[in-house]
C-alpha positions in Angstrom: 0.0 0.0 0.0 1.2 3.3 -1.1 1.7 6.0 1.2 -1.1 8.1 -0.2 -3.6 5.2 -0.3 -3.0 4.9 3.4 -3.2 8.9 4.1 -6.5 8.6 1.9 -7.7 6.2 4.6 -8.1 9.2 7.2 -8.0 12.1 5.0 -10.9 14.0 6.6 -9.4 13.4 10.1 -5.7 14.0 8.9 -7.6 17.9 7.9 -9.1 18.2 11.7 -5.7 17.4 12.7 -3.9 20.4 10.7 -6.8 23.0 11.6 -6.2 22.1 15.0 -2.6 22.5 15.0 -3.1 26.0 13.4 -5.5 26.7 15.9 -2.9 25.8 19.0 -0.2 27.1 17.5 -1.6 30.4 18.8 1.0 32.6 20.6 1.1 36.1 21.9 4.7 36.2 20.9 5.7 36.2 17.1 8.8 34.7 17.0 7.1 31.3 19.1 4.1 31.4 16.4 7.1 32.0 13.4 9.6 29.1 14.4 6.9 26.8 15.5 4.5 27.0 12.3 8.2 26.4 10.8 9.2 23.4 12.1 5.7 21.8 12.3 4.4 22.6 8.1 8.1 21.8 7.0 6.8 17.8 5.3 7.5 15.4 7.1 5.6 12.0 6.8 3.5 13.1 10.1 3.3 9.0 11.0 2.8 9.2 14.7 -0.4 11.2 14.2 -1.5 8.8 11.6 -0.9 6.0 14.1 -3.4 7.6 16.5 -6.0 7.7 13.9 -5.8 4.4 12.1 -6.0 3.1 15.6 -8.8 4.8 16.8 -10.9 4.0 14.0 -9.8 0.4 13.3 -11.2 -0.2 16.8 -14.5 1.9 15.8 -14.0 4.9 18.5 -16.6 7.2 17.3 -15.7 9.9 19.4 -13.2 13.8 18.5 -10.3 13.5 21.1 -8.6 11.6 18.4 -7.8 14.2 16.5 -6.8 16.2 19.9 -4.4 13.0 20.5 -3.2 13.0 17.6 -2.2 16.6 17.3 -0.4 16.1 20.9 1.4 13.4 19.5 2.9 15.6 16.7 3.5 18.8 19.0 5.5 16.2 21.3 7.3 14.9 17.7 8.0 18.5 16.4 9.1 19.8 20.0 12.2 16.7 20.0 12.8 17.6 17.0 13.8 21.2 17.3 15.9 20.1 21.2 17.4 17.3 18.2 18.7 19.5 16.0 20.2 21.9 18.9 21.9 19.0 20.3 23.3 17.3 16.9 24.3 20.5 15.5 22.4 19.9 12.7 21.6 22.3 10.0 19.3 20.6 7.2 16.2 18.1 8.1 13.5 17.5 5.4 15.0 19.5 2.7 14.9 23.0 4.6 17.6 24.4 7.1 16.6 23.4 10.8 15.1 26.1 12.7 18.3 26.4 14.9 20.5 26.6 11.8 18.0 30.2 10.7 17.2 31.4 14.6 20.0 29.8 16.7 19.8 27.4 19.0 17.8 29.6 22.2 15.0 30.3 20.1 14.6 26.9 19.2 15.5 25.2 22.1 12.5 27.6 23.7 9.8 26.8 21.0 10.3 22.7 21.5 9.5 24.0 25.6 6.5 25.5 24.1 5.3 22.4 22.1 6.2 20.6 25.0 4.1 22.6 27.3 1.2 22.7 24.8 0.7 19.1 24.2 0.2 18.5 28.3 -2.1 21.2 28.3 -4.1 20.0 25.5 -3.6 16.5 27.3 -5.6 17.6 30.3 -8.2 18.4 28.1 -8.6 14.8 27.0 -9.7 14.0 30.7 -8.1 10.5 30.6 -5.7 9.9 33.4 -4.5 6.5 31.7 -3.8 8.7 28.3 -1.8 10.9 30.2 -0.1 8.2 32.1 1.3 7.0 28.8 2.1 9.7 27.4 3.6 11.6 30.7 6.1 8.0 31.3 7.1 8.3 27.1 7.9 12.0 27.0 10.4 11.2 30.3 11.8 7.9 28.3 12.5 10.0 25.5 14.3 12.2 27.1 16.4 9.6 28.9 17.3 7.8 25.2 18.4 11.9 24.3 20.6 11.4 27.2 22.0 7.6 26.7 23.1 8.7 23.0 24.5 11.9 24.0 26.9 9.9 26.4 27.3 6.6 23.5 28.7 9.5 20.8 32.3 9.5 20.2 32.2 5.8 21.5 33.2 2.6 19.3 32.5 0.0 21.9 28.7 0.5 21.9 27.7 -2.6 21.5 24.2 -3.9 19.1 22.6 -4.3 22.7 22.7 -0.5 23.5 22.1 0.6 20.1 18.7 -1.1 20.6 17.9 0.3 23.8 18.8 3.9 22.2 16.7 3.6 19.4 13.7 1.9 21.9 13.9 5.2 24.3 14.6 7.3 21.6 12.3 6.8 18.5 10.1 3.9 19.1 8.8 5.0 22.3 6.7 7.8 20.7 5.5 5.1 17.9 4.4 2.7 20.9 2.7 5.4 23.0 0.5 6.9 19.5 -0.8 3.6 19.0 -0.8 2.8 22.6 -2.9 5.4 23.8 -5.4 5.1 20.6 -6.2 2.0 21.7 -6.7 3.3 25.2 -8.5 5.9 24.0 -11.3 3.8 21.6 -11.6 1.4 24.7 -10.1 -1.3 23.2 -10.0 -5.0 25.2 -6.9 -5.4 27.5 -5.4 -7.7 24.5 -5.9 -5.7 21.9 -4.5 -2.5 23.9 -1.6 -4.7 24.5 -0.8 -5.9 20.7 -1.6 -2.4 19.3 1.5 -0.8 22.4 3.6 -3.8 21.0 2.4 -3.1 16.8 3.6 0.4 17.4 6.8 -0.7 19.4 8.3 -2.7 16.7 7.3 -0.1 13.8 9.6 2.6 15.4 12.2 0.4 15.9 11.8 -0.9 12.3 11.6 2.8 11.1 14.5 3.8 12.8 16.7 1.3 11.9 16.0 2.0 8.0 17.1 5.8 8.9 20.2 4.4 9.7 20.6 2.3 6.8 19.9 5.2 4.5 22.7 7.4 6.2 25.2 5.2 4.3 22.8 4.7 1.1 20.3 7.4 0.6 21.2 11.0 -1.1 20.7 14.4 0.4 18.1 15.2 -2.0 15.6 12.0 -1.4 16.5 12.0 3.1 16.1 15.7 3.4 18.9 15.7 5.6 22.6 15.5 5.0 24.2 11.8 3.9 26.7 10.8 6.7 25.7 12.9 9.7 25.0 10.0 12.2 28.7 9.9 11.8 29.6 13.1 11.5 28.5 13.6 14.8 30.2 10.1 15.6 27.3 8.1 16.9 27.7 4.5 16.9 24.5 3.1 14.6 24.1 -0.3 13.8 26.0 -0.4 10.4 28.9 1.0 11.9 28.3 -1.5 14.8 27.9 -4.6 12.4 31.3 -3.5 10.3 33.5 -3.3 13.7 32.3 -6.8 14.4 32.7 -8.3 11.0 34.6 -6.5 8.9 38.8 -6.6 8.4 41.3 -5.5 11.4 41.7 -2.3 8.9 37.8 -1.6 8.6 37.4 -2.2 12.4 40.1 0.3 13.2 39.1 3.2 10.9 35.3 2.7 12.0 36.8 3.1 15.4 38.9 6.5 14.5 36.4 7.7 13.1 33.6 7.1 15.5 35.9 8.8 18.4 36.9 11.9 15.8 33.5 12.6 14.4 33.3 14.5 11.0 33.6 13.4 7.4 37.4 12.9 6.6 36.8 9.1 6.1 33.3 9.0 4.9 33.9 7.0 1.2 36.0 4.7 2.5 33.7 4.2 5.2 30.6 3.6 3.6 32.6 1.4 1.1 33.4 -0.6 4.4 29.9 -0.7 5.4 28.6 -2.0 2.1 31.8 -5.0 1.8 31.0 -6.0 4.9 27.1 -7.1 5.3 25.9 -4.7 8.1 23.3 -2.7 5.2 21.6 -5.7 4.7 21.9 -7.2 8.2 20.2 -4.0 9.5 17.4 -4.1 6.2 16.3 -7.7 7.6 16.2 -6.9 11.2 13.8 -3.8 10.2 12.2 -6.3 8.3 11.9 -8.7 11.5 10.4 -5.7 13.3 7.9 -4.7 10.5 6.7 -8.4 10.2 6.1 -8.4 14.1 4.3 -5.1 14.3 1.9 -6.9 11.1 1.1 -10.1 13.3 0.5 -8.1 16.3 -2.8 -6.6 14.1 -4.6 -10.3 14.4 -6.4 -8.8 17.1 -8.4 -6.5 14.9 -11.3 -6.9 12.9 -11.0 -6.6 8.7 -11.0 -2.8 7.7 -9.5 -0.8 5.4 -8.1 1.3 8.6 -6.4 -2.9 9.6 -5.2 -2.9 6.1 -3.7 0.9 6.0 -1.6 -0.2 9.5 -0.5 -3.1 7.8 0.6 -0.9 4.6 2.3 1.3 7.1 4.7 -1.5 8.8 5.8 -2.3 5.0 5.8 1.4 4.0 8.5 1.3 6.9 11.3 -0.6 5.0 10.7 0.0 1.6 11.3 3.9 1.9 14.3 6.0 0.4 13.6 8.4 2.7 
């Protein structure tokens, strides 16, 4: 399934969603309204709101604080996002410069508070302690994977283990809690709540380890971010990981160098390292794994088109160049 035939799916929710995020994107102060309308109407694939809503109504909720969930879960999104890019330096995601690259790093730092702050009060409105129970427990978790790859960068000995439990805190956590809190949300049974926290578990993690892939395969032009800068900024992602373990003595050691260095000195002979050694399609099949275990945990739902559009989005999540 195409990602526009799954998007058609909840098209008239997905429009609730972006009036809505208009709507609380209100600010007294300019330069919050400026940066924030920015970052949140750059692109982006906007999958973690689309979670919430296939969920909700391939369960049958027939309520509105779907589309309030789902614009919390995107605030929450944009706001790591802007911290992100402060924190990696970075100055290019999805196509455009990063807002700290065009307002410095206060401002954005700042406006990602202001998301932040937004969501949990449009969280209360929701009225469901459960909701923000979830929601509360990902938004600390993801702060705590932040943390855990700050203190990994620079460091060759991260092992396949950790990277995991990075890319859990980090990236999947947000994945889990949309879906998880959907299903909270539409009432769903105790084991369909359950499969739908684990469906959206294993997408992230599936999703994430793609994004690493394509840092050693994609272009600048298809990512929207620059090739190379998971090691420019010298973190340890599973490809390097994989080519330390398997590759030559001379592979393993400038893998190593350039892990502690950072920066782009080494990066053809790097990614020619990567490629010769089997870590891009070790890391395609283990997102694979992932996907395929996200798809078995929708058993639990009844035949829609809304089943079939989260099963289109579990494949969508490996077969992307971008």
């Amino acid at each position: 399934m195409l990602a526009q035939q799954i998007l058609e799916t909840v098209t008239a929710d997905f429009e609730q969603v972006n009036q809505l995020i208009r709507t609380q994107l209100f600010s007294d102060v300019p330069l919050v309204e400026k940066i924030a309308h920015y970052i949140v109407e750059s692109g982006g694939k906007r999958m973690r709101p689309m979670l919430v809503l296939l969920t909700t109504n391939a369960l049958g909720y027939a309520g509105q604080d779907h589309i309030k969930l789902a614009t919390i879960i995107e605030f929450l999104h944009t706001a790591t996002l802007l911290h992100d890019d402060v924190v990696d330096m970075s100055s290019l995601r999805r196509g455009r410069e990063t807002a700290n690259a065009r307002w410095g790093n206060a401002p954005s730092v700042l406006v990602g508070d202001f998301l932040y702050s937004r969501a949990f009060q449009m969280m209360v409105e929701i009225q469901s302690m459960p909701v923000m129970s979830i929601l509360a427990n990902a938004t600390n978790v993801i702060a705590e994977g932040e943390v855990f790859q700050l203190m990994n960068c620079k460091n060759p000995d991260v092992t396949e283990a950790q990277y995991m439990e990075v890319i859990k805190n980090k990236t999947a956590m947000l994945f889990e809690a949309a879906s998880h809190t959907g299903a909270v949300l539409a009432s769903a049974s105790t084991e369909q709540e359950k499969a739908l926290q684990d469906y959206g578990l294993n997408l992230g993690l599936a999703f994430q380890l793609v994004d690493d892939l394509l840092d050693y395969q994609g272009s600048a032009e298809t990512m929207g971010k620059n090739v190379g800068d998971d090691l420019a900024e010298g973190k340890p992602t599973l490809p390097l990981i994989f080519t330390m373990r398997n590759g030559t003595e001379a592979q393993k050691q400038l893998i190593r160098k350039a892990i502690r260095k950072g920066g782009l000195d080494d990066l053809p002979e790097i990614v020619d390292a990567v490629r010769a050694s089997g870590a891009l399609a070790y890391t395609e099949n283990l997102a694979r794994e992932k996907a395929e275990i996200a798809i078995e945990c929708l058993s639990c739902l009844p035949s829609s088109r809304y089943k079939d559009a989260l099963e289109g989005l579990a494949r969508l999540s490996v077969n992307r160049n971008h």
